[in-house]
N, C-alpha and C positions, 0 to 999 in steps of 0.2 A: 504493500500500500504506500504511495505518496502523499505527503501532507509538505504544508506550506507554511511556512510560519514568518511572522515579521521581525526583521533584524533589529533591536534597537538600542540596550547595551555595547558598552564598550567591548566586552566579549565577543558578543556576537555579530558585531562589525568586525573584530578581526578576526572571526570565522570567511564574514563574509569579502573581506580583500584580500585574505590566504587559501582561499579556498581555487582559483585557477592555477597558482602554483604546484596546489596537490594534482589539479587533472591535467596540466603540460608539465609534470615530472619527467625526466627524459626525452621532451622534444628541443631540440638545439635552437627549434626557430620564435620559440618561443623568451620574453623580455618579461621579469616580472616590473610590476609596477615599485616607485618606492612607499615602502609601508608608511611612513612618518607623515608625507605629501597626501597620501589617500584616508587618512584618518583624520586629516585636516581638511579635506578636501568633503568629506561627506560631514563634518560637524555644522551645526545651524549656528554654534557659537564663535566659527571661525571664518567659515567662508560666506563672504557679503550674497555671493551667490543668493542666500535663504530669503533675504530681503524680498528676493521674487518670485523664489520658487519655492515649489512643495516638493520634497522628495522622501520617498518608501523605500526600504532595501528586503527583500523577500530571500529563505531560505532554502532550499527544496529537500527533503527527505525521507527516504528511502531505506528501511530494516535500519535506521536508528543513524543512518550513516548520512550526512549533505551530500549530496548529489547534484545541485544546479544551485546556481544565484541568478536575479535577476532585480535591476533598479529601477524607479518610475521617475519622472519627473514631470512636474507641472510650470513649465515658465508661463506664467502669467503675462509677464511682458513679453515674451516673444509671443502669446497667441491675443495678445490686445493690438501689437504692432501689425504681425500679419493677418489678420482677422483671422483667428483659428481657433479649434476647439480639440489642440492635438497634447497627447500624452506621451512625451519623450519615456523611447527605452535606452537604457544605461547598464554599463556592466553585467551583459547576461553570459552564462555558463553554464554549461550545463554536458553530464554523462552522454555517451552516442544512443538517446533511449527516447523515442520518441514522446512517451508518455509525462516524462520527468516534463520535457518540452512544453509540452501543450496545458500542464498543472499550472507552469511560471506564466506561460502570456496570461492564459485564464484568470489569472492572480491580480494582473495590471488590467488585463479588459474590464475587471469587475471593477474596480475602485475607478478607474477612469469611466464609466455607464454613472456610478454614487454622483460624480463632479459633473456631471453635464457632457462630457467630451465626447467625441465622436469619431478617433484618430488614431489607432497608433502610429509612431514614428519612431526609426531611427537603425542602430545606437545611434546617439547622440546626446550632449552633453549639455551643463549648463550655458555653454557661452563656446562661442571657437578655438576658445582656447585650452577648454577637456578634448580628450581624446573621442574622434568620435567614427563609424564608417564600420561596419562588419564584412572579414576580409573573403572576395569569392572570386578572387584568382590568384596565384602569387605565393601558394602555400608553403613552399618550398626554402621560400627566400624569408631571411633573417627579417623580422620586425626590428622597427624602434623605439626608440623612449619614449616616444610621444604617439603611440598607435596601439592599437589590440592583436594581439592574434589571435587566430581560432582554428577549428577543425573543418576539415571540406565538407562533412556533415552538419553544420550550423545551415549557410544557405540551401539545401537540401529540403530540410526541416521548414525554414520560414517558406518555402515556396509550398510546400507540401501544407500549409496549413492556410495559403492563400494572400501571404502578401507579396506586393509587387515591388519593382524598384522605384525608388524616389528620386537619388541623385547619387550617383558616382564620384568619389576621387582614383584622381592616377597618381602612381608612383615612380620616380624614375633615376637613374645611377648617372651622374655627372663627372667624366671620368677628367683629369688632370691634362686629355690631350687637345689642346686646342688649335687646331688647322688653321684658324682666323686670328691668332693671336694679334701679328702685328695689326691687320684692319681695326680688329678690337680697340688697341690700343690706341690706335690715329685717331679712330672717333672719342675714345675715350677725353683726348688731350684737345681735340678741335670742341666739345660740348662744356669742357671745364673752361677753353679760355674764351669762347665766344658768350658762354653762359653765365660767366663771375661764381661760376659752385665752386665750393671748396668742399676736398675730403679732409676731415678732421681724422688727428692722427692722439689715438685712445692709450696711455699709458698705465692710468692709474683709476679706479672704478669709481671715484668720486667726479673723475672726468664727465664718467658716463650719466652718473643722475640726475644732472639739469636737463637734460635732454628727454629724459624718459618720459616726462608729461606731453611732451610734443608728439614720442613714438608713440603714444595709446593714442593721441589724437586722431595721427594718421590712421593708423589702426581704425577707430571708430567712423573715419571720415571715407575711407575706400574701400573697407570692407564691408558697408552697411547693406548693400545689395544682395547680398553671396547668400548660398542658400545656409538660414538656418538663421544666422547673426539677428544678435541684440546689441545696443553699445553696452560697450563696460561702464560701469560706475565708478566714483573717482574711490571707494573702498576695495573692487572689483581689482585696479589697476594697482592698487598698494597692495594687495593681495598678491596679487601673479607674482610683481616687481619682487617681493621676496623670497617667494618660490624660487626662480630663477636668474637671482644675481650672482650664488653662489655656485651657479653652473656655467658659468659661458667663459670665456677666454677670450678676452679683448681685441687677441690678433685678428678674432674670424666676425668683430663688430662693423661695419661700415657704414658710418655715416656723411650725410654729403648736404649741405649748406649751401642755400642762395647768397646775395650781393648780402643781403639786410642781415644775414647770419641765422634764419628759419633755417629748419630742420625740411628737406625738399624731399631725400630718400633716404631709407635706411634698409640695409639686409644683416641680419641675425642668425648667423650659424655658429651652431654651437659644437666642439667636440661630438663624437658617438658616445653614449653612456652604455650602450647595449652589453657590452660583454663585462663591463663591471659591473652592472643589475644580476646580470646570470649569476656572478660570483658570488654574490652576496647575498643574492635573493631579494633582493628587495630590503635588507636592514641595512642600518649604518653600522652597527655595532655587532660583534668585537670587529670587523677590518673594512667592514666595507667604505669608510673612509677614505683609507687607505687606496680601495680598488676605484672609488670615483678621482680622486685630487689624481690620481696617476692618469684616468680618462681623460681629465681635463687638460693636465700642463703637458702630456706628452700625444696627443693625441695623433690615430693615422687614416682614421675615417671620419668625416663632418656629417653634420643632421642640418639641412636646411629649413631651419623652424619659421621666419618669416620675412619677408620681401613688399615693402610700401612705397609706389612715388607717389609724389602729390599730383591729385588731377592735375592742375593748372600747368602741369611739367613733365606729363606720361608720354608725349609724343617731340621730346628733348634730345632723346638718344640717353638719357640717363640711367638704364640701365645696364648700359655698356661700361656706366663708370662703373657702378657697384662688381660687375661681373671682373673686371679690368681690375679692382683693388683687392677683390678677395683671391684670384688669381694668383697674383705673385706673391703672395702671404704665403694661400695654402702649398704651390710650387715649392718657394722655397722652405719650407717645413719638411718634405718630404712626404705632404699627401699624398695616400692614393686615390681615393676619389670623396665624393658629396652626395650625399641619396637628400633627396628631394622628401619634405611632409608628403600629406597627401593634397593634392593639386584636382579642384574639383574638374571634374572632364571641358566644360565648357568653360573652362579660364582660359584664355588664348593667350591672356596679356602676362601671366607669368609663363605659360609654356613657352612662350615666343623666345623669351629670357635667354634659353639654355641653345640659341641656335649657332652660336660660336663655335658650341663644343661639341666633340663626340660623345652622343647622349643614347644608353639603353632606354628607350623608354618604356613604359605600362608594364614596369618591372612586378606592379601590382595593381589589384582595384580592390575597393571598396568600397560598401554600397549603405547609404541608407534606403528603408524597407518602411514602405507604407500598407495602412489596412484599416480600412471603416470596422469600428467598430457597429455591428446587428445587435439591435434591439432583443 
């Protein structure tokens, strides 16, 4: 028999964020999440996120043992913004058992029927900036720090029970060889001097925090269209900001400045954290410290976490700077290549980005998954 129960102790939240590390035991291509970030990240009393959403964490169990998880979310502002009446799904998992399956949507259909909604969606997260997309090509190939993996039997199951796709991201491997360099670089140096941009040159991380309010801006001002996006909130953004200062590596920061000294593009690649997640599992303690600060200062694979111009300067050639700066950084580092976030299918303006280089592309996909919920 499967029964269902609601996660809602500290316990049983870290049942419920160790519990895919138990079922990708022994897959290589699997990243566990970090536990410290995810415990913080589902708190109402940490993450601003709560301010607009409702969220549920459900159990699944089976002869005494958990079997599947699954999350709900209710963004309020995101279904006042898009006129919606949709129930975000979040971190689901679950045994190859169709039954377990169909207990956990069951679980979200009913509570989202109590709320009025009429939608499931997803994965997806509170904001663009959780991890979000369930993965249905690409199984092969390593996830990262900022992505799910799962089993070729997840999209199996959601078709098998009737939902359709909603929107696609692609994924794709940015390798170090670039046939266009010098072109690159001529337009890079003709857009900096005819344009008055300057690339600021990042030493020290204090450098980096007056600018940070400008890159949420960005953030909130070009990504407002993209499927799924709400703006951040200015708690939202001191939120993340902390999250992730202590993961980046200055070298792979680029920022790029108009005449007046605004903040016009910035690209954010951070080190891979993937193989010291595996190491450590997802704890800091007793070494995983040790296996992240090593990810970060010595790093030989980059995560392209995000990429912003300002409208008023997308059709600049300024992409060429960012591309051109993070270039002979990573060159000379001794990179071997850049995997790309996930990059929704119909983004042309960042896919366009990578046309310098020798690029593996739709190295992955993944999909968010829509379904009316019946009365």
């Amino acid at each position: 028999m499967i029964t269902v129960r609601e996660a809602k102790s500290r316990r049983e939240l870290l049942e419920f964020i160790e519990f895919p590390n138990r079922l990708y035991a022994g897959v290589p291509q699997y990243v566990p999440s970090l536990v410290m970030d995810e415990l913080s990240n589902l708190s109402p009393k940490k993450n601003p996120a709560f301010e607009y959403c409702d969220m549920r964490f459900f159990l699944a169990e089976k002869e005494g043992e958990v079997v599947g998880r699954i999350g709900g979310i209710i963004s309020h502002k995101a279904n006042d913004l898009w006129q919606e009446k949709k129930l975000r799904i979040t971190r689901m998992d679950f045994i190859e058992d169709y039954a377990v399956f169909e207990a956990l949507v069951h679980t979200l259909e009913d509570w989202a029927k109590s709320c009025g909604l009429t939608e499931l969606v997803g994965p997806i997260g509170f904001c663009d900036l959780d991890k979000e997309g369930m993965l249905v090509d690409g199984f092969d190939r390593d996830s990262m720090f900022i992505t799910y993996y799962n089993h070729p039997y997840y999209p199996q199951f959601m078709e098998r029970y009737g939902f359709e796709k909603e929107a696609d991201w692609t994924e794709h491997i940015i390798t170090l060889e670039c046939p266009q360099a010098e072109r690159m670089e001529r337009i890079s140096n003709r857009i900096l001097e005819r344009g008055g941009f300057r690339v600021l040159q990042l030493h020290r991380k204090s450098q980096l925090k007056p600018y940070i309010p400008q890159i949420f801006q960005l953030i909130n001002s070009e990504y407002k269209d993209l499927y799924g996006v709400v703006p951040l909130t200015p708690a939202q953004i001191k939120y993340y900001t902390s999250q992730f200062i202590t993961l980046i590596n200055l070298r792979y920061i680029s920022l790029i400045v108009d005449r007046e000294g605004n903040l016009a593009a910035f690209g954010i690649i951070a080190p891979s954290l993937a193989d010291a997640m595996k190491k450590c599992q997802g704890h800091l303690f007793p070494s995983g410290w040790y296996h992240l600060l090593k990810a970060i200062h010595k790093p030989r694979i980059l995560d392209m976490y995000l990429v912003a111009i300002k409208g008023e300067y997308r059709k600049t050639g300024l992409p060429a700077v960012l591309m051109t700066d993070i270039y002979h950084r990573a060159k000379a580092d001794g990179i071997l290549y850049a995997e790309t976030g996930p990059e929704l299918e119909t983004n042309f303006n960042i896919q366009n980005m990578w046309d310098f280089f020798d690029t593996e592309t739709n190295i992955k996909r993944r999909r968010s998954w829509k379904k009316h919920i019946h009365d």
